[in-house]
N, C-alpha and C positions, 0 to 999 in steps of 0.2 A: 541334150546329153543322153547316153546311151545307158544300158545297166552296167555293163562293163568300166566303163569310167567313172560312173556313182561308186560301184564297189571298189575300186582304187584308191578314190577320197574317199572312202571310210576308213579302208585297211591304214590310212597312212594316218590315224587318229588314233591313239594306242586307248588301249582299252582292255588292262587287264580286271578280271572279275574284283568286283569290290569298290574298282577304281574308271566307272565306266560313263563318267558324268562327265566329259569334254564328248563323248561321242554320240550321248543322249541329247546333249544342247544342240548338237550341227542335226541331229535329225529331227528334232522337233524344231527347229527354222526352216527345217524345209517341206513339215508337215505345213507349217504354218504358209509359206510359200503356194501353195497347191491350195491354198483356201479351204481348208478340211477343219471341220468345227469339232469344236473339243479339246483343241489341242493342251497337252497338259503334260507334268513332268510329276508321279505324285513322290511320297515320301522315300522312297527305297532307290527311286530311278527310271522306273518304267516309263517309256513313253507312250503316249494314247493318242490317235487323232481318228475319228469318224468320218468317214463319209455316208455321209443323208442318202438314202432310199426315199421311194419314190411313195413307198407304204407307210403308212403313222401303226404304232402301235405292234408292230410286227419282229419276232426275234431277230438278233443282228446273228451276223457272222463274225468270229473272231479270226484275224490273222495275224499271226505271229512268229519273231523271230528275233535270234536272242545277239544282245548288243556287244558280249565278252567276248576275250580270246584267254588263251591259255598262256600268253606270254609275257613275261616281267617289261616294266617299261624302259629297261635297257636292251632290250631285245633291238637290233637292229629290222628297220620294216624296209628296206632295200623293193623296189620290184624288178622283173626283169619279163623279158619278153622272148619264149625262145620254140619254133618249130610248133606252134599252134597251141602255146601255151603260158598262163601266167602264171612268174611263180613267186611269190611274197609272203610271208608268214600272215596267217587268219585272213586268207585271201576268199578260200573256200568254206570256210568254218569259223565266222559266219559273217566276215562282210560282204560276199556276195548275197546272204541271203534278207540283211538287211537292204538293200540295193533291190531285191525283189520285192519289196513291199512298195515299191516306188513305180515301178516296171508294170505292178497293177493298179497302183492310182491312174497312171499315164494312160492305162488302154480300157477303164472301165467308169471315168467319172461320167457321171449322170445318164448312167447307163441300167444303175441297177436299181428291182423294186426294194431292196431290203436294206440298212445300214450295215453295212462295215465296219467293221471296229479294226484297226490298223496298230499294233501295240511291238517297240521295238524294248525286249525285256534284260533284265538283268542276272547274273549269278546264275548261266546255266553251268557256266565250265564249274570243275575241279570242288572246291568246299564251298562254291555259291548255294550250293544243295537245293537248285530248284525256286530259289527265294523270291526270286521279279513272279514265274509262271505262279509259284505258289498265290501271290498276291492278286495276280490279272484274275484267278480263277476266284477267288475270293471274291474279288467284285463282282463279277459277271453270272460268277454261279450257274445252275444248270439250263435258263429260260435262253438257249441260245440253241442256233442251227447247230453249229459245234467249233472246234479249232484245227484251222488249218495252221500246221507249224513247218514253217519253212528251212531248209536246212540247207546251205551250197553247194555240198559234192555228193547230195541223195540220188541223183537223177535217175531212175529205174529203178528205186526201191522203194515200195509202201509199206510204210510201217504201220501196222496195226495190233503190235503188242507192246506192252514195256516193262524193261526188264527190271526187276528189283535189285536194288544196291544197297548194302551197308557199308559204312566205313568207322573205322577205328583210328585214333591217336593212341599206340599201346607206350607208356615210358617205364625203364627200370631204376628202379635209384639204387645204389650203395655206398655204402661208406667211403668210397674210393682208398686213393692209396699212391705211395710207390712203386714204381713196376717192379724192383728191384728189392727192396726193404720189404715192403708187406707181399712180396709174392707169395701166391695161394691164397690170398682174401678175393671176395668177390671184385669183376669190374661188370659195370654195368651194361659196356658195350657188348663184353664178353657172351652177360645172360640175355641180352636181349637177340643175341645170332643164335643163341640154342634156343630160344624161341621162334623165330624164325624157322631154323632147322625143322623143329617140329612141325609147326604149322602147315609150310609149303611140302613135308612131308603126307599131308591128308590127301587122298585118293580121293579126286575130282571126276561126276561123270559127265560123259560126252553128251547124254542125252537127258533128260534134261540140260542142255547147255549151261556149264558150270565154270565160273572161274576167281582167281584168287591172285592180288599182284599186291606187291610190297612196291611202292611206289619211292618212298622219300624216306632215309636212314640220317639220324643226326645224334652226334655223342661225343665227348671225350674233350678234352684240354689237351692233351700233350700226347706224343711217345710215349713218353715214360714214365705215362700218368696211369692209373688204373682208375677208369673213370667212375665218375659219381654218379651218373645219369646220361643215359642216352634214348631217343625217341626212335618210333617208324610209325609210318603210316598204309594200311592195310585198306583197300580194296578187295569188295566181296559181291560177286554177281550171280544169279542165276536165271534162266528162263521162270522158272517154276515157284512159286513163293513157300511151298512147305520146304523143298528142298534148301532155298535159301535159310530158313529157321533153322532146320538141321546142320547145314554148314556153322550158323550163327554158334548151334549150341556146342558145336566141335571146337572152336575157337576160343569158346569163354571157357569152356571147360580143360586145355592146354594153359591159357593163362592164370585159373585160378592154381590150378599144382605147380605151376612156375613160381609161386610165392611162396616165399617164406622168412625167417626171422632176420636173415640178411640181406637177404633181396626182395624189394619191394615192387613189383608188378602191377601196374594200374590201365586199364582202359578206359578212352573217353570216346561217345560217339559222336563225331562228326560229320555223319553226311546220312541221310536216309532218304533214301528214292521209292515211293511205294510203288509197284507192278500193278499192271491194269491190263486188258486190254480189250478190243470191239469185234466182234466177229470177220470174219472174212467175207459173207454174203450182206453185211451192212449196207446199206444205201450209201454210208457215205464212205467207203473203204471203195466196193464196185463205182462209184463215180470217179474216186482218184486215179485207179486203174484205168476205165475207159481215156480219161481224160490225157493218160500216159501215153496210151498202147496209140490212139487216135495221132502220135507225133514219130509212128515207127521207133517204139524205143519199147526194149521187151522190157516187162515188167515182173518184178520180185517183192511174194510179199513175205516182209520181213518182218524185226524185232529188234529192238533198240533201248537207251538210255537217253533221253532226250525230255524236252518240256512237256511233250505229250505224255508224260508219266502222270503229271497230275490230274490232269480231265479225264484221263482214263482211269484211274484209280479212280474215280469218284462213279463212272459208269456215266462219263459225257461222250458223246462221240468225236475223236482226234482223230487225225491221219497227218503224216509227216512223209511231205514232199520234197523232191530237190528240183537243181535246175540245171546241174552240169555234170561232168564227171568229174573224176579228178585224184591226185592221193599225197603222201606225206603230211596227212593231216596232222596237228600240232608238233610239226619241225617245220624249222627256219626253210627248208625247201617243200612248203606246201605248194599245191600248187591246182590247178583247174584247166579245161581242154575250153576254147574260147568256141568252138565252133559249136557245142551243143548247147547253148546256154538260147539259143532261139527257138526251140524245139522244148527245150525245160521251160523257159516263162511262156511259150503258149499253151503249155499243158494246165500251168499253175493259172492263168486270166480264163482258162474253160472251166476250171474245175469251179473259182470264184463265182463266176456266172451262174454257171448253171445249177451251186447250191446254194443261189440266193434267190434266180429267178425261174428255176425250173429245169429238166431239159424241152 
């Protein structure tokens, strides 16, 4: 079997965050397959298979790469095939890069002096907030070479920062009402768009890289209802973590003067990403690069929201790899370029090698 047809059977195994335990079973049967010791499924979903190095007592390498997609499981997963390209929803993000974890068992067993740690996680997407990586990093803690976190439409870009996220559940309650009978009483939907208003009003800067998305809006009974409560949901990024605090403090302080005796205004937080990240002269940032640049593929180092948020925030060494090109990531026409994916998993089985056994 090829990489490309692994990640096909996966894609076609839905796997929205939360709900990611038929896609965890098919990869831990095929850990176990490959005769890889450890295999294991623990509480949250993560999956864990080792392979044995050749040294006793010597740190492992982690690699990782996360099990969820971003799609309801009525999501049709159709694939299609067209002009050098696959296109199927979480084809590239991330069951191809599940499918890489397999791509280098296949070209490195009993090859390497150090163990492996092979770990397919859970809850990177959307309100997972990090919850599978949170956990691996828990276990493993800092006595490790570091994590490699594989991503499928990364190819040519090394990330070596991460970006900090908050996110919010902001909801308004009122009395509601008649549209027509109690017109001019509050509606909830109403106060929650002049919230909004506001908010997406704030002057975001370019540099520090700043940004701000109302993702998901829900409210109201009727027409002709003046509603009692309606929610949204607020994403909050920036490169820089004071600058995020300051965004943070701009936000809470719109929503506390948006309250008042009729309308009630409440935030909850629902997602927090801490920022971290490892220098660009690092040994192991300069090996993922060599190991790129060595397949003719220029290389960009970048900055991202990804699993490597957590071993970076903690001051473990991460880098977050791809393996193809590719775009429309989480829509139904995602999709990946087929011909670079031999040049991405050779970059990703050097890079393995050579930061368990050397260059």
């Amino acid at each position: 079997m090829n990489i490309l047809d692994l990640a096909i059977q996966i894609q076609q195994i839905p796997a929205p965050t939360f709900e990611e335990k038929r896609r965890g079973e098919f990869v831990r049967d095929l850990f176990e397959k490959e005769e890889l010791k450890d295999v294991s499924i623990d509480s949250i979903g993560n999956v864990y298979a080792r392979m044995a190095g050749k040294k006793k007592n010597v740190k492992p390498l982690i690699v990782t790469a996360h099990l969820d997609t971003v799609f309801p499981f009525s999501t049709q997963l159709q694939v299609r095939e067209e002009a050098g390209k696959v296109i199927a929803p979480g084809i590239g993000d991330n069951s191809l890069g599940v499918a890489a974890l397999f791509g280098i068992i296949w070209s490195l067993k009993n090859k390497l002096s150090h163990d492996v740690w092979f770990v397919a996680d859970v809850g990177e997407e959307g309100l997972g907030d990090l919850r599978g990586m949170r956990e691996v990093v828990k276990r493993f803690g800092k006595d490790v070479i570091g994590y490699l976190v594989i991503e499928g439409m990364a190819l040519g870009h090394v990330y070596h920062r991460a970006i900090g996220v908050k996110r919010y559940r902001i909801t308004a309650k009122t009395a509601g009402g008649h549209s027509w009978s109690d017109y001019g009483s509050p509606s909830a939907v109403h106060e929650l768009a002049h919230v909004i208003t506001k908010l997406t009003a704030l002057r975001l800067p370019k540099e520090p890289r700043t940004t701000m998305n109302v993702g998901v809006i829900q409210g109201g009974t009727g027409v002709n209802v003046l509603a009692s409560e309606a929610k949204c949901e607020l994403d909050l990024r920036s490169e820089d973590p004071k600058m995020l605090s300051k965004l943070v403090n701009q936000v809470e302080e719109i929503l506390i003067h948006a309250d008042r005796a009729d309308v009630k205004i409440m935030a909850e937080v629902i997602g927090e990403r801490p920022a971290g990240e490892i220098s660009s002269e690092h040994e192991f940032i300069k090996l993922g690069v060599r190991c790129v640049e060595e397949q003719d593929v220029r290389v960009t180092l970048t900055s991202g929201s990804t699993d490597a948020n957590i071993p970076l925030s903690q001051n473990i060494p991460a880098v977050v790899l791809g393996i193809t090109t590719g775009g429309g990531a989480h829509t139904v026409n995602e999709f990946i370029d087929i011909e670079p994916i031999e040049n991405g998993m050779a970059s990703l089985v050097r890079f393995v090698e050579r930061a368990v056994n050397g260059e």
